[in-house]
N, C-alpha and C positions, 0 to 999 in steps of 0.2 A: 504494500500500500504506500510507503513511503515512496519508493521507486516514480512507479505511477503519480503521486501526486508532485516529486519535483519534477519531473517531465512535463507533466499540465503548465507548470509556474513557466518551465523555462521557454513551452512552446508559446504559449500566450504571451511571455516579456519576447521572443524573438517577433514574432506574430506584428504585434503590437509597432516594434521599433523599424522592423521593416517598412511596414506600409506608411509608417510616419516619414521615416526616410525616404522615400519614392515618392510622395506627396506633398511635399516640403513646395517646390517651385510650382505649383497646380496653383488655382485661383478658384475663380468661381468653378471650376471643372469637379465633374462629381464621377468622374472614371478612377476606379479603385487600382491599383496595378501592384506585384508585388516584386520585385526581382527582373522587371521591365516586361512583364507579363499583365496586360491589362484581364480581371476577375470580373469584374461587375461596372454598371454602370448606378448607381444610386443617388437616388433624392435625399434629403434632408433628414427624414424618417426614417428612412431606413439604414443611414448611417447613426443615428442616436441607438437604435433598436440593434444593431450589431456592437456597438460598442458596450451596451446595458450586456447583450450574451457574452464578449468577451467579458466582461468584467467577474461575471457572476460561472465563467469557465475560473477565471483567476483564484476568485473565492473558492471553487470546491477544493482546488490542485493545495492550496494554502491551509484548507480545513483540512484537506488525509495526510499533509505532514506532519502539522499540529497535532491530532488526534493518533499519527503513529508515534512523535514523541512521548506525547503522555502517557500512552499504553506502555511503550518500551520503560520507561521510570517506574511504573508501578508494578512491575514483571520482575524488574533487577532484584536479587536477593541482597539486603541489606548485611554487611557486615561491618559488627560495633568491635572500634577496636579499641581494647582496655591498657592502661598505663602500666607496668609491670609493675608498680611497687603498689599497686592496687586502683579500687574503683571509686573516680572521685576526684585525683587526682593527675 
């Protein structure tokens, strides 16, 4: 799960900086391109509403490492290590 969710993170942060990068010099132009491969051509809407699904891809990739760290911490066997000249000290 861990795996899978930084893969999510890191395809969405690549995702993300590509098409930002590729979009940089556009204008009022609503032609999506990634890697000089033009994707879609999108209105206004439908760029808010893919950017809401990327986001909300980001969140899940961010929630399964989080929730693998925490599981793995509570899995760890705890061991308490005691001062040789006793407990307390």
């Amino acid at each position: 799960m861990l795996i899978l969710g930084l893969l999510l993170l890191a395809a969405a942060g690549a995702f993300t900086g590509l098409v930002i990068a590729d979009n940089l010099p556009g204008g009022p132009e609503y032609t999506v391109s990634v890697l000089g491969q033009d994707i879609a051509t999108m209105n206004t809407l439908a760029i808010f509403c893919s950017g809401l699904a990327l986001a909300l891809i980001f969140c899940a990739g961010l929630s399964a490492v989080a929730s693998t760290a925490a599981h793995r911490r509570r899995q760890r066997p705890r061991t308490h290590a005691t001062h040789p000249d006793g407990p307390g000290r």
